[in-house]
C-alpha positions as CSV (number, residue, x, y, z in Angstrom):
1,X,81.8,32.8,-31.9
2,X,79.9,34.6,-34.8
3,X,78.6,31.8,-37.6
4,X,78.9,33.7,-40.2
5,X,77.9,32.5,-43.9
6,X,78.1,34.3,-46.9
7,X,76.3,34.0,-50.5
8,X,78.2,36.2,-52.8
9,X,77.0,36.2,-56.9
10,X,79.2,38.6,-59.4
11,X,78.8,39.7,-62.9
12,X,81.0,41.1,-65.4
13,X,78.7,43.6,-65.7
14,X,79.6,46.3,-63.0
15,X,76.7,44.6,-60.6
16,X,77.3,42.7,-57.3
17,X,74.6,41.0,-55.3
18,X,74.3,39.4,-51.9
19,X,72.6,37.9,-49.4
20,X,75.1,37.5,-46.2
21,X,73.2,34.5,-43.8
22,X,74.5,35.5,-40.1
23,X,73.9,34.5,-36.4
24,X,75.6,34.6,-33.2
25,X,74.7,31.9,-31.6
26,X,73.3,28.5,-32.5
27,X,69.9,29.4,-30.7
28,X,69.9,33.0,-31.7
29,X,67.8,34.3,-35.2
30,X,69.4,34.6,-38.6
31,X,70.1,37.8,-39.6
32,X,69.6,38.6,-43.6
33,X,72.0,41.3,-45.1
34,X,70.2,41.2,-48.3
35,X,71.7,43.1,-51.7
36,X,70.6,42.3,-55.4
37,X,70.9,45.1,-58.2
38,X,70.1,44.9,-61.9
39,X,67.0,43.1,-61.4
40,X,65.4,44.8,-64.2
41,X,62.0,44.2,-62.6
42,X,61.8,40.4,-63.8
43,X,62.7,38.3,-60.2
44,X,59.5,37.8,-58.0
45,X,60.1,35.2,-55.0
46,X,62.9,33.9,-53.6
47,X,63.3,30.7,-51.4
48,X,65.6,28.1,-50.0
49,X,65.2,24.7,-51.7
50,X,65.7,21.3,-49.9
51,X,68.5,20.0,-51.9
52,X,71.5,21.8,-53.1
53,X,72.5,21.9,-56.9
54,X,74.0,19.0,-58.1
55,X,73.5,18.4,-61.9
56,X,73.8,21.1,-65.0
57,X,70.7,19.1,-66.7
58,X,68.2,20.9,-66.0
59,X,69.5,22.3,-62.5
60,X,66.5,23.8,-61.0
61,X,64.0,21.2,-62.0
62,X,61.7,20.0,-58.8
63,X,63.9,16.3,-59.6
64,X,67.4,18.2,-58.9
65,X,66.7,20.6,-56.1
66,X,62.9,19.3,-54.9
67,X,60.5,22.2,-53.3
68,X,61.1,24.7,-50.9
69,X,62.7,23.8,-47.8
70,X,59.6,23.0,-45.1
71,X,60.8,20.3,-42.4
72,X,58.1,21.4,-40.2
73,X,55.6,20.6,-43.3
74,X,53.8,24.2,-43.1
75,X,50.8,24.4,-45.2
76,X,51.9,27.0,-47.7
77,X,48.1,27.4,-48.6
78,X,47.3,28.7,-45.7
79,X,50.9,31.1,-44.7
80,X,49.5,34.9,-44.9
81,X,50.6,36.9,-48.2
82,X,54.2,37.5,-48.5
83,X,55.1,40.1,-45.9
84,X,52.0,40.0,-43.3
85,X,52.9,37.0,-40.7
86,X,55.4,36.4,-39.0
87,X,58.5,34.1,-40.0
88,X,56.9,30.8,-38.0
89,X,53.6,30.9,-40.4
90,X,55.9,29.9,-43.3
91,X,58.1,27.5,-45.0
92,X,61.7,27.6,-43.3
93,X,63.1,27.9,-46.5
94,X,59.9,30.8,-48.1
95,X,62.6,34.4,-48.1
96,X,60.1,36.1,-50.1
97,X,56.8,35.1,-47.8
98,X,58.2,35.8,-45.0
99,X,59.4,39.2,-46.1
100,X,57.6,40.2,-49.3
101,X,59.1,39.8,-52.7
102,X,61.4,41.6,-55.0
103,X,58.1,42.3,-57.8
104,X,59.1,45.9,-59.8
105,X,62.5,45.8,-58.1
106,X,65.3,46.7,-60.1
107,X,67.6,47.1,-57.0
108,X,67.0,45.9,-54.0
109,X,68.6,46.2,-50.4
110,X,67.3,45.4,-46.9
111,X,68.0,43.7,-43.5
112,X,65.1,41.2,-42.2
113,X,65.5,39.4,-38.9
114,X,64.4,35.6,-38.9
115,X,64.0,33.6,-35.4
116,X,63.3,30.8,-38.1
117,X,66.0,30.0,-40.0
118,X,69.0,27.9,-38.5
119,X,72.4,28.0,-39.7
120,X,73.4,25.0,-37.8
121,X,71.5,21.6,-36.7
122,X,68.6,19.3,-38.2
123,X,66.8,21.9,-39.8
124,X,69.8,24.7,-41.2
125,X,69.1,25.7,-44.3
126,X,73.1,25.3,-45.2
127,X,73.8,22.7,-47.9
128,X,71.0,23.8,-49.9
129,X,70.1,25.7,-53.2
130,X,68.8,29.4,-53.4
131,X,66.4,29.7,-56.0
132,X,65.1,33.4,-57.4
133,X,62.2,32.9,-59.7
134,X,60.5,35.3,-62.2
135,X,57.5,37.2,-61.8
136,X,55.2,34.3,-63.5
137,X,56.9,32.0,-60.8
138,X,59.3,29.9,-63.2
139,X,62.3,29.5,-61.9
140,X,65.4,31.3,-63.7
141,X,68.0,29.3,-65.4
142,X,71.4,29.6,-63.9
143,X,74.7,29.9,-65.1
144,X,78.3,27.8,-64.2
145,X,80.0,29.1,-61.4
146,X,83.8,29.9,-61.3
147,X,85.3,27.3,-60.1
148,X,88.2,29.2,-58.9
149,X,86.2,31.1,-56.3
150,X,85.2,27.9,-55.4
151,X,88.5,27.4,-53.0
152,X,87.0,28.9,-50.1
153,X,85.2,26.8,-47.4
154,X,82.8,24.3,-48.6
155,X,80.2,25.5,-45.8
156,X,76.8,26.3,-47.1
157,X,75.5,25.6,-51.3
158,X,73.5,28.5,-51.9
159,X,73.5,29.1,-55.9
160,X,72.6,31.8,-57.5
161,X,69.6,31.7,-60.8
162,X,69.8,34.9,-62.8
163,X,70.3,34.5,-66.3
164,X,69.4,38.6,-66.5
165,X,72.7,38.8,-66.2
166,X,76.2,37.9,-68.4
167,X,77.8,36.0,-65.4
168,X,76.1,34.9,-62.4
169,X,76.9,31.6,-59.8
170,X,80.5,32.8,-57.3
171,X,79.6,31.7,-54.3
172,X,81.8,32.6,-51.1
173,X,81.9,30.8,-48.5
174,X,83.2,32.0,-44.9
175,X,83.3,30.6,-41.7
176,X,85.2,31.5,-38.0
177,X,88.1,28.7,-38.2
178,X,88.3,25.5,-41.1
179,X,87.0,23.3,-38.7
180,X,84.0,25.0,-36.7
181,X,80.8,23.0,-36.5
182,X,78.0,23.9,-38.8
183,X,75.1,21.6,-38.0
């Protein structure tokens, strides 16, 4: 059975972005379907953080959602620049090292492959928060979610941070049946 799980952020705006987290088997890599548009050249990084979003004070503040996610305590020091190693060299939760960032983008698509990145046991990355920063590394303020989109499984916690943008935060969540192990 395919674990599939799905981060989907939508704007009244006529913009949709996307990052679709997918893998086949528990032991298999995680493939990224990645989509953002209307970055307007302001995001830089992107990374998994280690605790999902719980409070609206000041929700992306290293108290609320700590660093990025790094259970194997990789010394981000001494990772190669974003893009040039491969996905064990970095943090788990380090999108944008392992695969470059989204500098000068205003859209963005692309598909990465990452051997790295569980969707299921000690070390997923699924209850956690997705944080998009600026260029000058800050980390963008986000915006409520729907709650009516909300009604889908409550698999994975991946919010979005783009205050670019009139309405950002609906998350969907999918999964093969209600009840399918995630980790």
């Amino acid at each position: 059975a395919q674990l599939n799980q799905i981060c989907l952020c939508k704007y009244r705006l006529p913009r949709r972005s996307q990052i679709r987290f997918s893998q086949v088997s528990p032991q298999g890599p995680t493939i990224l379907n990645i989509s953002f548009t209307g970055l307007n050249a302001r995001a830089g990084g992107y990374h998994i953080h280690i605790l999902p979003i719980k409070s609206t004070q000041e929700p992306c503040s290293d108290t609320n959602i700590m660093g990025h996610f790094n259970p194997f305590s990789v010394n981000a020091a001494s990772s190669p620049a974003p893009g040039n190693g491969t996905v064990d060299q970095y943090e788990i939760g380090d999108i944008s090292g392992k695969f470059g960032d989204l500098t000068g983008q205003n859209n963005f698509q692309n598909q990465y492959t990452d051997g790295n990145m569980p969707l299921s046991g000690p070390n997923s990355i699924i209850g956690r928060s997705l944080v998009i920063h600026y260029t000058n590394s800050s980390r963008l303020v986000p915006y409520e979610s729907e709650e009516s989109f909300k009604t889908y499984l409550n698999i994975i916690n991946l919010k979005w941070f783009l205050p670019l943008f009139t309405e950002c935060g609906v998350q969907i969540y999918q999964q093969k049946t209600p009840h399918m192990e995630t980790g």
